[in-house]
Residue frames as a rotation matrix with the C-alpha (Angstrom) as fourth column:
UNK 1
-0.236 -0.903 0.358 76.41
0.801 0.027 0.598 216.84
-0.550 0.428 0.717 33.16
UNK 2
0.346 -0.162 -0.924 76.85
-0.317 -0.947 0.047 220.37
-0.883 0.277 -0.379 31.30
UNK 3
0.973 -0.074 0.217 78.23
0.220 0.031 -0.975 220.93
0.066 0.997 0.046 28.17
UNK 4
0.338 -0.647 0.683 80.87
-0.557 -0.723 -0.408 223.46
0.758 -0.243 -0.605 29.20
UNK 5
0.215 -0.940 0.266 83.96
-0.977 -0.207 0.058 222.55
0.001 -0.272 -0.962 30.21
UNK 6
0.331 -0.192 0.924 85.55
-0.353 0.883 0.310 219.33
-0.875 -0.429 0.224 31.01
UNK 7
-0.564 -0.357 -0.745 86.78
-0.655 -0.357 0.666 217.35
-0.504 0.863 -0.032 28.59
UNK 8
0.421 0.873 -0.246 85.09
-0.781 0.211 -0.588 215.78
-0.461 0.439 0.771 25.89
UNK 9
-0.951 -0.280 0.132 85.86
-0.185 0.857 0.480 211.74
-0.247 0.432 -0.867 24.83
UNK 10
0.546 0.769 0.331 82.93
-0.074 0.438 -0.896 211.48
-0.834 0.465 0.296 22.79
UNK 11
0.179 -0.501 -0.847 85.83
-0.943 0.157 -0.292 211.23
0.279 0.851 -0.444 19.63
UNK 12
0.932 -0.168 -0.323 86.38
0.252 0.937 0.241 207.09
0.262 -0.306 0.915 19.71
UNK 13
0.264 -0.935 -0.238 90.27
0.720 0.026 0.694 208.34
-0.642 -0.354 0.680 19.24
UNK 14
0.910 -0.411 -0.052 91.81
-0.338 -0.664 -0.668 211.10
0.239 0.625 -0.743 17.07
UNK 15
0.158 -0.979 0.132 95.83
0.812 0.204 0.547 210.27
-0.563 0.020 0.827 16.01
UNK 16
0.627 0.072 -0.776 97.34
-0.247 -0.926 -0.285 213.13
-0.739 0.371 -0.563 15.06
UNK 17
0.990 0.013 -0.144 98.53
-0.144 0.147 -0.979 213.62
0.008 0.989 0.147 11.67
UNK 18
0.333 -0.905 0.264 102.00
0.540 0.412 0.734 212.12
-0.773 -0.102 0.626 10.66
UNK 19
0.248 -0.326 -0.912 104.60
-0.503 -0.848 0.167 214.09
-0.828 0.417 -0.374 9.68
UNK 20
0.623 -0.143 0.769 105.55
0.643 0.654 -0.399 212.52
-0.446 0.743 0.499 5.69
UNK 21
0.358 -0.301 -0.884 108.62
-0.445 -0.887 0.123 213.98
-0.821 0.349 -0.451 3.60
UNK 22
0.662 0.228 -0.714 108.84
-0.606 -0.397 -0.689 214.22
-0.441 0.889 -0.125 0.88
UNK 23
0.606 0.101 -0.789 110.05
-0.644 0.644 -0.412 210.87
0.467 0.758 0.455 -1.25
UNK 24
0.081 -0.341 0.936 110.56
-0.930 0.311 0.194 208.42
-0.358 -0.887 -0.292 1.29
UNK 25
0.718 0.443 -0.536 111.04
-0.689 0.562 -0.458 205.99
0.098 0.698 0.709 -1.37
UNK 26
0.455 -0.524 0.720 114.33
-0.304 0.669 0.678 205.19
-0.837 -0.527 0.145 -0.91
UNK 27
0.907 0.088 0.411 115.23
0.413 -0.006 -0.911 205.44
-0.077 0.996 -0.042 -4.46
UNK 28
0.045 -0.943 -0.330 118.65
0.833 -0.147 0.534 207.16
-0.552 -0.300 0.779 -3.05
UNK 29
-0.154 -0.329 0.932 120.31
0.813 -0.578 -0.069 210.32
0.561 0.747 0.356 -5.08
UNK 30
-0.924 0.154 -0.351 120.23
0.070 -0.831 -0.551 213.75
-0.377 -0.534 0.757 -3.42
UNK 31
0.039 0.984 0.173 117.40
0.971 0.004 -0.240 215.85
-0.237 0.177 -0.955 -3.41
UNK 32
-0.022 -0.157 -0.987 118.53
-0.235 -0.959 0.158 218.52
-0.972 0.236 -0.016 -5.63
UNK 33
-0.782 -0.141 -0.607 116.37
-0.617 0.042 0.786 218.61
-0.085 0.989 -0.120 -9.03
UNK 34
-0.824 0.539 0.174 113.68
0.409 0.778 -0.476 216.22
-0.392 -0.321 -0.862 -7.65
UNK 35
-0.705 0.666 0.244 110.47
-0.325 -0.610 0.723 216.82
0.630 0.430 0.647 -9.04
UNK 36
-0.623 0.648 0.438 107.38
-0.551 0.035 -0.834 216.41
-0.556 -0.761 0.335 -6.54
UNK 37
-0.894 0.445 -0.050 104.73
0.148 0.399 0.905 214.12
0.422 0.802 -0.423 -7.79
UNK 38
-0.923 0.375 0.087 101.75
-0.339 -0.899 0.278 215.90
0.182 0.227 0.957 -7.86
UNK 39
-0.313 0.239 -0.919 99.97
0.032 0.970 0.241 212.51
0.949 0.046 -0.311 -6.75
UNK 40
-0.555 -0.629 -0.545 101.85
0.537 0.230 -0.812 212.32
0.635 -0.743 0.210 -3.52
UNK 41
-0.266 0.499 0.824 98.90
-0.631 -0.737 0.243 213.61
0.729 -0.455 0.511 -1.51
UNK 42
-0.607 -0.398 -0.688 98.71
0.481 0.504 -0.717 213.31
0.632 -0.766 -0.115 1.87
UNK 43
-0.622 0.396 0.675 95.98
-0.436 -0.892 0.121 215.25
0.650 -0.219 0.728 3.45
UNK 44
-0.812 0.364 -0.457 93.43
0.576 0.371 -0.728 215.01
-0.095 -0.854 -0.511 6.47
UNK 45
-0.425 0.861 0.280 89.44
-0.569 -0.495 0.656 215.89
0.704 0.119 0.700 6.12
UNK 46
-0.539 0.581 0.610 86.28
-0.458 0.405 -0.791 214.62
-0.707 -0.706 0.048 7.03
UNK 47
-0.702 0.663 0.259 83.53
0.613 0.377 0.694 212.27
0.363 0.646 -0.671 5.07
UNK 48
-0.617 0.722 -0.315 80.49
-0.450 -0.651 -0.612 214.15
-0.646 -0.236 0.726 4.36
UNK 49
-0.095 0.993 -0.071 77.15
-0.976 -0.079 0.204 212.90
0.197 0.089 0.976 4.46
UNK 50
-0.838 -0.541 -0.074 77.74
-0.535 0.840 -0.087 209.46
0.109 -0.033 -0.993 6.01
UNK 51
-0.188 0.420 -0.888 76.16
-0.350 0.816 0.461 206.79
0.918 0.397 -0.007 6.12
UNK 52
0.198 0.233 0.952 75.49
-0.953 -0.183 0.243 206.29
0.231 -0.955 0.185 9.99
UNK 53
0.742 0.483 0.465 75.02
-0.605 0.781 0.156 202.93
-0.288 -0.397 0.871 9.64
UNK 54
0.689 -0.721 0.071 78.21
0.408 0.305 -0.861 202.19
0.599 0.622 0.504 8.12
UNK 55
-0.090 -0.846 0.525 80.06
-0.484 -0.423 -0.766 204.55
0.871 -0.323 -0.371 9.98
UNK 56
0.812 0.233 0.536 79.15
-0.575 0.485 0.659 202.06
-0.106 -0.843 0.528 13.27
UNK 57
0.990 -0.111 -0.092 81.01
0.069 0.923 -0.380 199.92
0.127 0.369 0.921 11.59
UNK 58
0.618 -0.742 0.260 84.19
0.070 -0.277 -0.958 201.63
0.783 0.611 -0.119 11.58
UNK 59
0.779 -0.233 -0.582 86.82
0.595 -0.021 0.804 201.69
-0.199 -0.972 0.122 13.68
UNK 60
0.805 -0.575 -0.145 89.82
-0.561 -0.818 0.130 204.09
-0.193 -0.023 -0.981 14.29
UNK 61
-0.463 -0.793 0.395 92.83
-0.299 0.560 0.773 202.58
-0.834 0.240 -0.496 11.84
UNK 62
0.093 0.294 0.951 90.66
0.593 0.751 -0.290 201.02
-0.800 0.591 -0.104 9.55
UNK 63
-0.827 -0.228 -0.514 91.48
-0.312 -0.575 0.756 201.84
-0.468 0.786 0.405 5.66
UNK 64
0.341 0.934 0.110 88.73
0.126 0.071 -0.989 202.68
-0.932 0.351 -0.093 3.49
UNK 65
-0.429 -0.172 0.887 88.91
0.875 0.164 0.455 202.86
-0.224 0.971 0.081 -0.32
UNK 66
-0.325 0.075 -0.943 88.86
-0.204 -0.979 -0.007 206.07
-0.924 0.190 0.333 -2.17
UNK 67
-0.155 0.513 0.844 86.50
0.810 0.556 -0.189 205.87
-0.566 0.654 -0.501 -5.51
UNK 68
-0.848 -0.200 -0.491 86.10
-0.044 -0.896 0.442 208.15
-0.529 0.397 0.750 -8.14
UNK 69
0.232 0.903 0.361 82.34
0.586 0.167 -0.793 208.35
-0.777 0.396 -0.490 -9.55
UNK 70
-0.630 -0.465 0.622 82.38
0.775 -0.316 0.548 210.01
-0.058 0.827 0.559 -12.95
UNK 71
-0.661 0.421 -0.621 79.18
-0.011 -0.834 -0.552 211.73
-0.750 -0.358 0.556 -12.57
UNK 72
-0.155 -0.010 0.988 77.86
-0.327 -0.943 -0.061 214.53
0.932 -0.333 0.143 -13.58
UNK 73
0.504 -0.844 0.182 78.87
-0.864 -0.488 0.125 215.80
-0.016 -0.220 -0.975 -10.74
UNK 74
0.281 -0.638 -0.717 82.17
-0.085 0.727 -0.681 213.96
0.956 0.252 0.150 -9.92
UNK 75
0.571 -0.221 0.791 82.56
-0.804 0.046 0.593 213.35
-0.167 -0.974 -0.152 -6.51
UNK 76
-0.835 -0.509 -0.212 85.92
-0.208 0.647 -0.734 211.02
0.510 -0.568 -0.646 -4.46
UNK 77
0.400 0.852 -0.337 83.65
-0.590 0.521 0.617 208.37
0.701 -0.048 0.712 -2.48
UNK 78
-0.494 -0.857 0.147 84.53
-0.818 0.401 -0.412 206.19
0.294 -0.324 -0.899 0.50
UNK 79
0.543 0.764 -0.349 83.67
-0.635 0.646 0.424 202.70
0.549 -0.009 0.836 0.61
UNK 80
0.132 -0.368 0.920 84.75
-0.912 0.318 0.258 200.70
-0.387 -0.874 -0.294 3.61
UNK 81
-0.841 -0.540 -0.038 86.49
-0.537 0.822 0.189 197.05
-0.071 0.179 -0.981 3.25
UNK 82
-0.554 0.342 0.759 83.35
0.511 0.859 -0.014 195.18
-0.657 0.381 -0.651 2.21
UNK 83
-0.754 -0.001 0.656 82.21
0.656 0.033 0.754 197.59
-0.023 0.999 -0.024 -0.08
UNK 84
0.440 0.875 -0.201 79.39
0.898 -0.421 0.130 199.85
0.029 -0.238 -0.971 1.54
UNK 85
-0.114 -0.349 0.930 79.68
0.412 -0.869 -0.275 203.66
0.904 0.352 0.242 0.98
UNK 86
-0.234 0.150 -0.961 80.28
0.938 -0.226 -0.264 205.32
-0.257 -0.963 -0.087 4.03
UNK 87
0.504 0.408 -0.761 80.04
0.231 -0.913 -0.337 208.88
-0.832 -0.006 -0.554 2.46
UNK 88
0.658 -0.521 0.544 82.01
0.686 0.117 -0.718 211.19
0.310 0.846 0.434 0.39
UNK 89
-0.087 -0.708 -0.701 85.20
0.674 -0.560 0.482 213.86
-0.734 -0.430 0.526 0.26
UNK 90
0.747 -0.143 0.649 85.89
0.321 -0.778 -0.541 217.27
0.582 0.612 -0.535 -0.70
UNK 91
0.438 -0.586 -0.681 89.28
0.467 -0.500 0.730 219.43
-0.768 -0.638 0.055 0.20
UNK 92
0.334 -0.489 -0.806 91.56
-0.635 -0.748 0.191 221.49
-0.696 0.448 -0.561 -1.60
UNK 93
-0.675 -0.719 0.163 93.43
-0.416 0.554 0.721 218.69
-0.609 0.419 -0.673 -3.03
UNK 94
0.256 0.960 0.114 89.88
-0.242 0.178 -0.954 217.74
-0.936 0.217 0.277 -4.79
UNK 95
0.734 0.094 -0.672 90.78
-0.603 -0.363 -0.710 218.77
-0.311 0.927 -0.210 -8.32
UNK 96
-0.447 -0.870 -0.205 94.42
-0.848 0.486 -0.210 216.97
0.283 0.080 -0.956 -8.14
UNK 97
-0.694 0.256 0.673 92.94
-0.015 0.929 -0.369 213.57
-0.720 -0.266 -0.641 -6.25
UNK 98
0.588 0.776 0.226 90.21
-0.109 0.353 -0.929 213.74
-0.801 0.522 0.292 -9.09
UNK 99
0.272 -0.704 -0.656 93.01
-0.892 0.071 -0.446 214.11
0.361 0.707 -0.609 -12.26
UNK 100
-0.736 -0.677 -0.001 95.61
-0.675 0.735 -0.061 211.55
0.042 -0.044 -0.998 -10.35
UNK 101
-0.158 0.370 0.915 92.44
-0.245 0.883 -0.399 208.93
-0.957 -0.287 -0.049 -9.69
UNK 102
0.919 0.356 -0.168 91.45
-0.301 0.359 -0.883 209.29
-0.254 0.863 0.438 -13.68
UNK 103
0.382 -0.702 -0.601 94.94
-0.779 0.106 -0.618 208.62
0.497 0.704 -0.506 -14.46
UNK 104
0.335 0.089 -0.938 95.04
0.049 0.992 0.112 205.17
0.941 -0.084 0.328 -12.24
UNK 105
-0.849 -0.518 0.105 96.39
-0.134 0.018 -0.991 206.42
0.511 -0.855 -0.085 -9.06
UNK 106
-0.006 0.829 -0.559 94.59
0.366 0.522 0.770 204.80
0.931 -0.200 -0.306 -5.88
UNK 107
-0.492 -0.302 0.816 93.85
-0.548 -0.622 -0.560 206.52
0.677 -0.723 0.141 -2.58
UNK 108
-0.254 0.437 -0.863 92.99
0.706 0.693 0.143 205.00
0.661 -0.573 -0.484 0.45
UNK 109
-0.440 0.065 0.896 91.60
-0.432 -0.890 -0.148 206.86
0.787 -0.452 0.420 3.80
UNK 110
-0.674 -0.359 -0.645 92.55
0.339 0.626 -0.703 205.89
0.656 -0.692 -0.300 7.32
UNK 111
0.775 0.630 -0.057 89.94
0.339 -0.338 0.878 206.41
0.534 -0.700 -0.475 9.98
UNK 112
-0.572 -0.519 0.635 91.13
-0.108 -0.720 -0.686 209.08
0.813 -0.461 0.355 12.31
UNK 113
-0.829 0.551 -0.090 88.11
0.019 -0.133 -0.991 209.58
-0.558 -0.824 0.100 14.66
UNK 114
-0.403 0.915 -0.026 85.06
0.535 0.258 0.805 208.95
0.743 0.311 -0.593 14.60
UNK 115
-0.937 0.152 -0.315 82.91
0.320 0.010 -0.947 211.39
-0.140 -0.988 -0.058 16.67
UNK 116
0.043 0.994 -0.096 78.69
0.068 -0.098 -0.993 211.05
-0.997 0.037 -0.072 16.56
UNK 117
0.603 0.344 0.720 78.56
0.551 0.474 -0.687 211.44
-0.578 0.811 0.097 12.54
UNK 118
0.768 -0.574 -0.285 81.91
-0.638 -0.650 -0.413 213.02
0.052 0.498 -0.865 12.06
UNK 119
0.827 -0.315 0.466 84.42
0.118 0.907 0.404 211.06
-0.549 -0.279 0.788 10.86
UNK 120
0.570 -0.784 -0.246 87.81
-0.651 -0.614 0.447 212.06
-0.502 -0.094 -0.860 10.56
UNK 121
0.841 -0.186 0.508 90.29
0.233 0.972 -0.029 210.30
-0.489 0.142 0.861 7.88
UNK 122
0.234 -0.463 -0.855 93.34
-0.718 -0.675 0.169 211.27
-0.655 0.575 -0.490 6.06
UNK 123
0.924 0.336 0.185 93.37
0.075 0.314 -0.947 210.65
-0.376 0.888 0.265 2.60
UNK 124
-0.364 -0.896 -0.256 97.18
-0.785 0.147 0.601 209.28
-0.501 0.420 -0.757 0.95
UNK 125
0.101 -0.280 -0.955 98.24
-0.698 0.664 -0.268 206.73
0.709 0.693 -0.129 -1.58
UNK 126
0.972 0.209 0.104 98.97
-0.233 0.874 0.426 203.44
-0.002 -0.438 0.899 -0.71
């Protein structure tokens, strides 16, 4: 076997990202005047620096818990449904998912793929 070409299914699975608009609450009224909540993040990264041994554990679907550490530094943690840290996150939305977590809002983060010690997840409310 080569590297080059063919295709590669060393990812367990990758779902691509769902499309989400904007207040799907159901809360009715038009949507003229609406203010966005600034919360309402919805985004797709990767954990960085996993945990190997944890990330075995995982499977594509499974929700992990999003944690805010105070620090110094502050870092967004993910700790998997019995509590072990699989790694941590960083993305644009950093600054805003650190503010909305000090101010009680909880993220969660769905396994996407998983492929050798990348692990794909996208990071939304609940």
């Amino acid at each position: 076997m080569s590297g080059h070409g063919g295709s590669d299914d060393s990812w367990r699975k990758v779902i691509p990202p769902t499309a989400k608009t904007p207040n799907q609450t159901g809360k009715g009224g038009g949507g003229q005047g609406a203010i966005p909540d600034p919360c309402d993040i919805d985004e797709i990264t990767v954990i960085n620096s996993p945990d190997r041994s944890v990330l075995a554990t995982l499977r594509v679907g499974d929700s992990l818990i999003v944690e805010l550490l105070s620090g110094p530094p502050r870092r967004l943690i993910v700790k998997s449904a019995s509590g072990a840290v699989v790694g941590s996150i960083t993305s644009a939305s950093l600054p805003q998912l650190v503010k909305c977590s000090q101010n009680g809002v909880q993220y969660y983060a769905e396994v996407l793929g998983i492929r050798g010690a990348v692990c794909q997840v996208r990071v939304h409310r609940q």
